[in-house]
N, C-alpha and C positions, 0 to 999 in steps of 0.2 A: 462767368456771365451772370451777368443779374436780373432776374427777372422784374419786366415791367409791371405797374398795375394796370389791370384793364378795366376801362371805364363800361357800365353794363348797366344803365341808369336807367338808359333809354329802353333798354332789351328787357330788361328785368318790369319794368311797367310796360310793355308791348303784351310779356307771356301772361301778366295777372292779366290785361284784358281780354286776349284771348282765351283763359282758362275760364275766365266768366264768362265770356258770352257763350260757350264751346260746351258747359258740364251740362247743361240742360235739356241740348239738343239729341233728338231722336234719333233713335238709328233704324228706323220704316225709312223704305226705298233706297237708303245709302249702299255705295258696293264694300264699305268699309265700316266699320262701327267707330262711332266718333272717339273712344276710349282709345282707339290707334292712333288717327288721329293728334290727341292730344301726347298722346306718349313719342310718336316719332315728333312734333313741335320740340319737346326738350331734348327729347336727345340730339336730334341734328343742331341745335342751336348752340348745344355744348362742342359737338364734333366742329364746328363750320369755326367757333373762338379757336381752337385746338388748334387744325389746321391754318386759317388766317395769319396768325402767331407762328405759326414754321415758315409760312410765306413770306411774311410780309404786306398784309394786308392789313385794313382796318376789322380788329376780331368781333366789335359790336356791331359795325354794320354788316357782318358775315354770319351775324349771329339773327339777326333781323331779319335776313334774308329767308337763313333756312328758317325762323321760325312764319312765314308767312311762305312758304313756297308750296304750301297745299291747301290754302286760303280758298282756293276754286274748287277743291275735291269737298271740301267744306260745305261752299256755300252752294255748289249744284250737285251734289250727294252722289255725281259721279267722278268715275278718274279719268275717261277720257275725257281730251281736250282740257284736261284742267289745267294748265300751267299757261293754255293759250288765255283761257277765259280771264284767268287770275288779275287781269291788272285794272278792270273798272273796282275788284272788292281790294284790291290793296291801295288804288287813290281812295276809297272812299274811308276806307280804315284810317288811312297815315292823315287824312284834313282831321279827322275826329279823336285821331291822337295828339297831333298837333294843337287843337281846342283846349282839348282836355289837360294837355303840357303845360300851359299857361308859364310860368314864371321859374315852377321849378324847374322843369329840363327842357334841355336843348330842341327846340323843334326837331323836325326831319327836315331835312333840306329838297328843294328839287331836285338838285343834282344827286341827293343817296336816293333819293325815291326813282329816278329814272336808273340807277344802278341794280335796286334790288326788282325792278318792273323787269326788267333785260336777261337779269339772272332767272329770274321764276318764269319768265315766261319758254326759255330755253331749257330748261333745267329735265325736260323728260327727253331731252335729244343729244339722251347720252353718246351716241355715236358717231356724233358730228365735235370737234374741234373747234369753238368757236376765235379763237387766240387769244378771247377775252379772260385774264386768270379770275376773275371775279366770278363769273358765268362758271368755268372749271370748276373753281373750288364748291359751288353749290351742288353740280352735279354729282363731285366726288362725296359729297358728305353723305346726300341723297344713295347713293350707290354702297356707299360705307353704312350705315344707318340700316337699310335695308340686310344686308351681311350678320351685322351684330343684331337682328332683332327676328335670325333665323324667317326672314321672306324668301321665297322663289325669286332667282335673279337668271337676268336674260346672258347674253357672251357680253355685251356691252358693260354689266355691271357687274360682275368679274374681270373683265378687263381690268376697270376703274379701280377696285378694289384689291387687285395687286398691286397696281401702281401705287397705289397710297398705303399699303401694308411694306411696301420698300420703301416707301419715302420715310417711313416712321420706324425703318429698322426691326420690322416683323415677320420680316419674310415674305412667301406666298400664300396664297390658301391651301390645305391640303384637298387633295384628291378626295370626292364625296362631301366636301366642306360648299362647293359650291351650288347645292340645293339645286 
């Protein structure tokens, strides 16, 4: 089997502007320090190409997704409701990346921008099924991401997290593994 390239043009200037506008920010009144923040953006971004690419999915719009799928824990310094809030700061991010895209790359399309709005906005209701594998696979990165970065995880995110440690031939979690 031969591996494809994947194109990360777009994703790789998404994360530079989010890491600038993101290093500066304070962490008074946040429930989270932005330094997590910024470190779950790459990792899930990497996890979400990974998995996308076992799927069958588009792996830079997968990777866009997660990396903007806490865009609201961001921009209102809290985590509830953040995934509801998320989609006035992800249109207003994707017009100002768009601007900024100018000639070299590919805009963002409506049609990826209402996929990645759908997915973040869903993306904490890990125990609902949406059918939508798109919506899925952000949950699962989210749920994976959290695993490997040693967080407290609810039933719903060990659920997830076995399913996608057998999807990738790793087995289960072990017993006291899931925090």
């Amino acid at each position: 089997m031969e591996i494809q390239p994947i194109s990360a043009k777009r994703l790789n200037r998404i994360l530079a502007i989010l890491l600038s506008e993101w290093k500066g920010l304070s962490d008074e009144g946040r429930d989270f320090p932005v330094r997590w923040n910024i470190m779950h953006m790459y990792s899930s971004s990497q996890l979400a190409k990974l998995l996308a690419v076992r799927r069958g999915l588009n792996p830079e719009l997968a990777g866009i997704a997660a990396a903007l799928h806490d865009i609201g824990v961001v921009a209102t310094k809290k985590h509830e409701g953040h995934a509801e809030a998320a989609e006035g700061y992800i249109d207003a991010f994707i017009e100002a990346y768009n601007v900024k895209a100018g000639a070299k790359l590919t805009p963002i399309t409506k049609q990826e921008r209402d996929q990645v709005v759908r997915a973040v906005a869903q993306h904490s209701q890990k125990q609902i099924d949406s059918g939508d594998p798109f919506v899925e696979l952000l949950k699962d990165v989210d749920s994976l991401d959290r695993y490997l970065h040693g967080i407290k995880m609810e039933e719903a995110h060990v659920a997830r997290c076995n399913a996608v440690m057998q999807e990738l031939g790793s087995g289960r979690l072990a017993k006291g593994d899931e925090r």
